[in-house]
C-alpha positions in Angstrom: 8.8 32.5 23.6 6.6 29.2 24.0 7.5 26.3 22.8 5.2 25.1 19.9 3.4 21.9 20.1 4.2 18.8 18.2 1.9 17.5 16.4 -0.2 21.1 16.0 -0.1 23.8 18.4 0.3 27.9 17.3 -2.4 29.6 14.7 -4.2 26.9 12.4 -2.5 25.6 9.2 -3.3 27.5 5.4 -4.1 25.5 2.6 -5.3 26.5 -1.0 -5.8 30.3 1.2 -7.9 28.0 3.5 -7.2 27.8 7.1 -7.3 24.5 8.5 -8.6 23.6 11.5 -6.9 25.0 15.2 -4.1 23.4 16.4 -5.9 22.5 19.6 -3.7 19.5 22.3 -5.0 17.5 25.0 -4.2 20.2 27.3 -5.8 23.3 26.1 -9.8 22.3 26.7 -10.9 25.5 28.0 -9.8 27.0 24.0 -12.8 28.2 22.6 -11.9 26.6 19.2 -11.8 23.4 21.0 -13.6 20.5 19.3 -16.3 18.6 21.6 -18.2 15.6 21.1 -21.0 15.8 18.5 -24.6 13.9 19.8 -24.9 10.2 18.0 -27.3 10.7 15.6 -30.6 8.2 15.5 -29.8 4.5 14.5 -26.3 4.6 15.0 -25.1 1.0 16.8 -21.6 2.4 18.1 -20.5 5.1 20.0 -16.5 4.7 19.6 -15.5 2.4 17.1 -11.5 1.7 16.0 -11.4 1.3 12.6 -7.9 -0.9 10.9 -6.8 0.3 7.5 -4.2 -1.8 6.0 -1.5 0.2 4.1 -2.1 -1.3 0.5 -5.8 0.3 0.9 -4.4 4.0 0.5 -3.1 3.3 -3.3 -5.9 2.6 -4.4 -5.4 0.9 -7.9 -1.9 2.8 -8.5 1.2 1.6 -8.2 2.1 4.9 -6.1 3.0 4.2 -2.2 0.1 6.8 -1.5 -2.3 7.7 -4.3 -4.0 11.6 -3.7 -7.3 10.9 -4.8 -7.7 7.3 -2.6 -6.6 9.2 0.3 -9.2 12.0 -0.2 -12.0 9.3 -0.4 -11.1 7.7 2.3 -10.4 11.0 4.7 -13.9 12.0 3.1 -15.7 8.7 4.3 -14.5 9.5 7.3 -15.4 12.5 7.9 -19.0 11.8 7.0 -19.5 9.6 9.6 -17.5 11.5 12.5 -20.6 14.1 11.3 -22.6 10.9 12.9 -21.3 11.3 16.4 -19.3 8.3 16.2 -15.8 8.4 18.3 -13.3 7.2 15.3 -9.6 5.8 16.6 -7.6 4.3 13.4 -4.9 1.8 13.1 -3.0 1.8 9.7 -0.7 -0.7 8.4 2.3 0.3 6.3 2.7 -3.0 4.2 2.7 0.0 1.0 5.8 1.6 1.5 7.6 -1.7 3.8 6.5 -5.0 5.3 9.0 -5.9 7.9 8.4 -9.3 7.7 9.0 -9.7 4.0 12.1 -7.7 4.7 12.8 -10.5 7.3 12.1 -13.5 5.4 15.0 -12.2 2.5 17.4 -12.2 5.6 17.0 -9.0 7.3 17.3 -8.8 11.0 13.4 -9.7 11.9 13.4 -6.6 14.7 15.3 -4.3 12.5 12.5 -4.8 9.8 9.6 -4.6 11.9 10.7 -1.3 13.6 11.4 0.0 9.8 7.5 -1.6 9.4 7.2 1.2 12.0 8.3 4.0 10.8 6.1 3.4 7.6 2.6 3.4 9.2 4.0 6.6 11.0 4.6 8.4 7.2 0.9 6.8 6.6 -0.5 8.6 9.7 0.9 11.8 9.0 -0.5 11.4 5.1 -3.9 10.8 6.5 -3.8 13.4 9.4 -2.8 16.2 6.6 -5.7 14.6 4.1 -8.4 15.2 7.1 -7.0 18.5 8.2 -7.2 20.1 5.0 -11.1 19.4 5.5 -11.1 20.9 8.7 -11.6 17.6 11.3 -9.5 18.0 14.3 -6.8 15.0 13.9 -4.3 13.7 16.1 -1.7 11.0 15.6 -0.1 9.5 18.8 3.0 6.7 18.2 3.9 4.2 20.1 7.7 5.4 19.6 8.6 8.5 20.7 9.1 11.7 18.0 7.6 14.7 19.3 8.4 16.8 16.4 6.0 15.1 14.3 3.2 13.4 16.9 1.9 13.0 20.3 3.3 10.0 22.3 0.5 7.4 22.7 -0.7 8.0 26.0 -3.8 5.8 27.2 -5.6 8.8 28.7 -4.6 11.5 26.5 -6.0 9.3 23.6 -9.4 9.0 25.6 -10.1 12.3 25.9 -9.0 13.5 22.3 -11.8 11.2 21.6 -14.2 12.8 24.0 -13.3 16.0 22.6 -14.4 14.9 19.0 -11.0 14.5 17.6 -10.2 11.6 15.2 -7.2 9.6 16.5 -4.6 8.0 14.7 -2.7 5.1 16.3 0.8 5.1 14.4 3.8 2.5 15.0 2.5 -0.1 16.1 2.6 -1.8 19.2 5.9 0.0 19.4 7.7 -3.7 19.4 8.8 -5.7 17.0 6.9 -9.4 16.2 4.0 -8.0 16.3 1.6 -6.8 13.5 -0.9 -4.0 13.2 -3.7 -6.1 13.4 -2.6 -6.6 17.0 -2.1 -3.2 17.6 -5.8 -2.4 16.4 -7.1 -5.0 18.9 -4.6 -3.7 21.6 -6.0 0.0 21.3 -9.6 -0.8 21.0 -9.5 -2.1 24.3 -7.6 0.0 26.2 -9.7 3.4 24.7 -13.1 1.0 25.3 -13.7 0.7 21.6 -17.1 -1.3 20.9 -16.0 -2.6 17.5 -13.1 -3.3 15.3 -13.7 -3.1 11.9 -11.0 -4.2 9.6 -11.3 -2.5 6.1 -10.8 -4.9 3.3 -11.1 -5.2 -0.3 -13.5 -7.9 -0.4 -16.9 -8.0 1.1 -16.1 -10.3 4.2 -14.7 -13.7 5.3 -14.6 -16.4 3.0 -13.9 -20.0 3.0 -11.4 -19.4 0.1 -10.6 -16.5 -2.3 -13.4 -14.9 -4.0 -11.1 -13.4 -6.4 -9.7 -16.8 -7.8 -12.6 -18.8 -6.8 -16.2 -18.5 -8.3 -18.0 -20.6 -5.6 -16.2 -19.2 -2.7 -18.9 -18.7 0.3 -19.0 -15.9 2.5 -19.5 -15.9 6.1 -22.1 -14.0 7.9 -21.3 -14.7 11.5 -18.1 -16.6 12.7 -16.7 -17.6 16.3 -12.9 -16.4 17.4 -12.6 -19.9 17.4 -13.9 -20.8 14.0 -11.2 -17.9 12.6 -8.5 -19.4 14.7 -9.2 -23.0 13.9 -9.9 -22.4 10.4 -7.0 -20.3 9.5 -9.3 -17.4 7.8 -6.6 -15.1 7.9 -8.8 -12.5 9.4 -6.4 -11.1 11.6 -3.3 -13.0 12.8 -3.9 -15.1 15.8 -2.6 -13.0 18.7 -5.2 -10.1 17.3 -7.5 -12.8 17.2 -6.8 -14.1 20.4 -7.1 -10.7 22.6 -10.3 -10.1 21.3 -11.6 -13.5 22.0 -10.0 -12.8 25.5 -11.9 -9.3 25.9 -15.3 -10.6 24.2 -14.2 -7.3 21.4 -16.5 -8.3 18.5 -14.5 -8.0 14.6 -16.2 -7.0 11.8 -14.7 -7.7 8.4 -16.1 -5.2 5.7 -15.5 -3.8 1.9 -14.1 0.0 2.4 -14.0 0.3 -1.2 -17.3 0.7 -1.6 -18.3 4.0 -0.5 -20.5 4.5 2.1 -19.9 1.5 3.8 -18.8 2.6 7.0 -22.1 4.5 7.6 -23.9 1.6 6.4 -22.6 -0.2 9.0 -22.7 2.5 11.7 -26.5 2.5 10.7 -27.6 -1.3 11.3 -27.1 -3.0 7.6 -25.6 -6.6 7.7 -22.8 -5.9 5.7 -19.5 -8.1 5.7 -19.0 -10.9 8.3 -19.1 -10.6 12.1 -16.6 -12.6 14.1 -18.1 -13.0 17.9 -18.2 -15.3 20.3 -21.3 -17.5 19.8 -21.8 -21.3 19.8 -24.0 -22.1 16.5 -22.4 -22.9 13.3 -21.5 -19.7 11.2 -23.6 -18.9 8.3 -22.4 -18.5 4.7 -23.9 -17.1 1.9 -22.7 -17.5 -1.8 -19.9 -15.7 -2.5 -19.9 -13.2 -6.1 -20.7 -14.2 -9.1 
C-alpha cells in the first residue's frame, strides 16, 4: 500500500459534501489535476510577491486566538488576487496564540520560547491552508522544522516550483532558529524564492513618524530608505529583516490588510501605504488620519 503524503496526497479532501481541491505534491506534475501557473493579468506590477501576516491579524477584533470569519476574508483576499496570476508565498507570525520573546522576558529560557514561537505560526499555517483549501486553491505549507505528518519540509527548490505550478505557499516556523523573528524569515524567503516584493500587512495604512492611533498629527511616509527605517527606529521590521533586504536591494512595502481589496490595489499600481527602498532624497510624508 503507498504511503500517503504529508501535507495532502490520496483523493481530495470533503467539506460541507464539497470536495476540496487534489491533493497534488511537488513530485506528481504530470497529474492531470495538477495546478499550473495562471497568465498575469494586464497592470499587474509583480509576478511573485511574499506577503507577511502577523499572527494578531487573524483575530480580527475578537479576543479568540483565530477568529472564523477574519480567516475567511483574508483566505478570500487571497484568492482573488492568485486569480491575478500573481505567485503568492506567505510568512505568518504567531504572536496570537505565543510570543516567545514575551515568554522570554518573564524568565523563560529565550530558545525554548522562541521554538514554542514556532510551533504557533505552524498551527497558524495549517489554519490558513484549511481556510484556502476549503475554496479550492491548491495550498502548501513547508516548515522550517521537520513534521512530515502535518507539512512539507521547506525545501528551496521544491518551494520554487509549487509556486510555478500555481500553488500558494506557506512558509511556517520560522527561520527554524531561535533569536530570530518572522519578519526575518519573510525577508529570508523572499529572496531565496526571487520574490519581487515584501509586503508586510498591517493595521494602519503605512509608516508613521509616531502612532496614528494615539496621535492626531502623526505623518505618514510615502517613500523611505532601509536606512531612514534603521536609523529612525520605525519599527517596520526589526533590523536584521531590515538589514537583508537593504543587503539584496528587496524593496518593503508597509500596507493596511484590513481594508479589503488592498492587495489587488497594490498588485494593480495604486500608491497605497509606504515604500521602503533604497533611494537617496528625503522621504515624503503626508498627514496622517484625521
Amino acid at each position: 500500500m503507498p504511503k500517503r503524503k504529508a501535507n495532502g496526497g490520496g483523493r481530495a479532501p470533503v467539506k460541507n459534501g464539497v470536495a476540496g481541491p487534489p491533493n497534488d505534491e511537488g513530485g506528481d506534475d504530470d497529474d492531470p489535476r495538477t495546478p499550473s501557473r495562471l497568465p498575469l493579468a494586464p497592470g499587474v506590477k509583480f509576478r511573485r510577491i511574499l506577503l507577511k501576516l502577523s499572527g494578531e491579524a487573524l483575530m480580527g477584533g475578537t479576543t479568540d486566538s483565530i477568529d472564523p470569519a477574519t480567516l475567511s476574508q483574508i483566505a478570500d483576499e487571497f484568492i482573488d488576487v492568485h486569480s491575478l496570476g500573481v505567485e503568492i508565498a506567505l510568512v505568518i507570525g504567531g504572536g496570537n496564540i505565543f510570543r516567545g520573546i514575551a515568554a522570554s522576558s518573564r524568565g523563560m529560557d529565550r530558545a525554548h520560547a522562541d521554538y514554542m514561537g514556532m510551533l504557533a505560526t505552524v498551527i497558524n499555517s495549517l489554519a490558513l491552508q484549511d481556510a484556502l483549501e476549503s475554496r479550492g486553491s491548491h495550498t502548501r505549507v513547508l516548515s522550517a522544522i521537520e513534521m512530515e505528518r502535518l507539512c512539507e519540509p521547506y525545501i528551496r527548490r521544491r518551494a520554487i516550483r509549487h509556486l510555478e505550478k500555481g500553488r500558494l505557499v506557506i512558509f511556517a516556523a520560522g527561520t527554524g532558529n531561535p533569536f530570530f523573528t518572522t519578519d526575518t524569515a519573510a525577508s529570508l524567503r523572499a529572496m531565496e524564492i526571487g520574490a519581487e516584493i515584501v509586503m508586510k500587512a498591517t493595521r494602519v495604512d503605512g509608516v508613521y513618524d509616531k502612532d496614528p492611533n494615539k496621535f492626531k498629527d502623526a505623518r505618514m511616509f510615502r517613500r523611505l530608505s532601509y536606512l531612514d527605517v534603521l536609523n529612525r527606529d520605525l519599527g517596520v521590521m526589526d533590523s536584521t529583516a531590515i538589514s537583508l533586504c537593504r543587503d539584496n536591494q528587496l524593496p518593503i512595502l508597509v500596507f493596511n490588510m484590513t481594508k479589503p481589496g488592498n492587495i489587488r490595489r497594490v498588485l494593480l499600481g495604486e500608491p497605497l501605504g509606504t515604500l521602503v527602498l533604497e533611494e537617496r532624497r528625503e522621504p515624503r510624508e503626508t498627514p496622517g488620519p484625521r
